[in-house]
C-alpha positions, 0 to 999 in steps of 0.5 A: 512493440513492447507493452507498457511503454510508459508504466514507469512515468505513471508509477512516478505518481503514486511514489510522489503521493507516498513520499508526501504522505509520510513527510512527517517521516522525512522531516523527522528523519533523524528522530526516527526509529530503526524500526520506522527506517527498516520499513521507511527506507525498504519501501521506499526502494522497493518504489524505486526499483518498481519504477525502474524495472519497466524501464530497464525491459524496456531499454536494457537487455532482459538479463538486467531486468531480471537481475534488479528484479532478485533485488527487488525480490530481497526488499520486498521480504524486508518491506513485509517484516518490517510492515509486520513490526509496524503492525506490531506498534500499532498494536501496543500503541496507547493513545491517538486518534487510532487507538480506538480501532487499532486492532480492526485497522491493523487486521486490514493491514494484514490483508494487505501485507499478504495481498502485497506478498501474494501479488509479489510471489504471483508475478514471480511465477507469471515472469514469462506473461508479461501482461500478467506479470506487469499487472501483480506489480502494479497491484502491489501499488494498490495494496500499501497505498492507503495509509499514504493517501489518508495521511497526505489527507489531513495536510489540506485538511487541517490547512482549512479547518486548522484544529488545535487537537485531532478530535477538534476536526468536524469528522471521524479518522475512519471518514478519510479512510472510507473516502480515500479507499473509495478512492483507490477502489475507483482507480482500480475499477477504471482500470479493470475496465479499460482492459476488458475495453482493450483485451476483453479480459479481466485481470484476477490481481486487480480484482482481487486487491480492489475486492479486499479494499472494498471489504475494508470499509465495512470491517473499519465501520462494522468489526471495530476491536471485537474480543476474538479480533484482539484475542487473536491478534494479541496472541499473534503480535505479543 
């Protein structure tokens, strides 16, 4: 039998929390930008073709697979360009409750841009072990779910406090980052564990990627906008 029988009804979940976190995109469809639709609407297929591809190993011959996968391969390039111009928006933002850490916030982002474009190339290169293989896909989840989760956040939140201006709320933005990267960090860790439990193997994707989130609370609590940060990533960005 084939592993991860059921992988695609499980990466189900984490589109639907993706599309609920950016529904501020989708009710604002026709007011976006190109550049919000170029990042938008790759990601969103990106997700799409991730969910398909196990059924497609599953269900079709492997050449199918493989065929989406070029395409895949193709969005994910646009998913990165497109996640560096958003980036680069952050950056030359002026005012919000991010303004005050945009550029520590956006050098976490980086590192999930190169974590997501590292898991891509490396399950490309293990395409022949497809337990390794499944897992760097899988990791590219972990590594663009954040910015959904926060903002899919403040929809119960501010149903429950209901402030009039953000900083109205009785917490800092960088508080709902901590909590749900704790969060995925847990997720991540359930999951190294249950392989360790079953195959007595640890996966690097996963280490990595929940590595890298962990780092990122002290880095949003600790680095802030220190000089070097936005000297570097000014001379980088603009």
């Amino acid at each position: 039998m084939k592993p991860f029988p059921k992988l695609h009804l499980w990466l189900i979940l984490p589109f639907v929390v993706t599309l609920a976190g950016f529904n501020g995109y989708w009710s604002g469809f026709a007011e976006a930008s190109f550049q919000w639709h170029l990042h938008g609407l790759s990601a969103t297929s990106w997700y799409i073709l991730l969910i398909i591809q196990p059924w497609l190993y599953h269900n079709k011959p492997i050449q199918v697979h493989r065929k989406v996968g070029m395409v895949a391969l193709l969005l994910a390039g646009i998913v990165v360009a497109s996640a560096l111009s958003m980036i680069k928006g952050t950056l030359n933002s002026v005012d919000g409750p991010l303004f005050p850490i945009r550029y520590s916030l956006s050098f976490i982002d980086i590192l999930s841009v190169m974590g997501f474009t590292t898991s891509v190339i490396l399950a490309v290169l293990n395409a022949k072990n497809i337990q390794v293989h499944a897992r760097w896909m899988i990791a590219t989840v972990f590594w663009v779910l954040s910015p959904a989760t926060v903002r899919l956040s403040f929809l119960p939140l501010g149903m429950f406090y209901q402030p009039k201006e953000f900083s109205d709320f009785p917490f800092l933005w960088t508080d709902v980052f901590i909590w749900n990267i704790a969060l995925i960090v847990a997720l991540i860790a359930f999951l190294i564990i249950r392989d360790y439990m079953k195959e007595k193997k640890v996966y690097f994707s996963f280490v990595l990627v929940g590595f890298v989130q962990l780092i990122s609370i002290p880095m949003i609590l600790e680095l802030k906008d220190v000089a070097w940060l936005r000297n570097f990533l000014d001379a980088v960005f603009k």
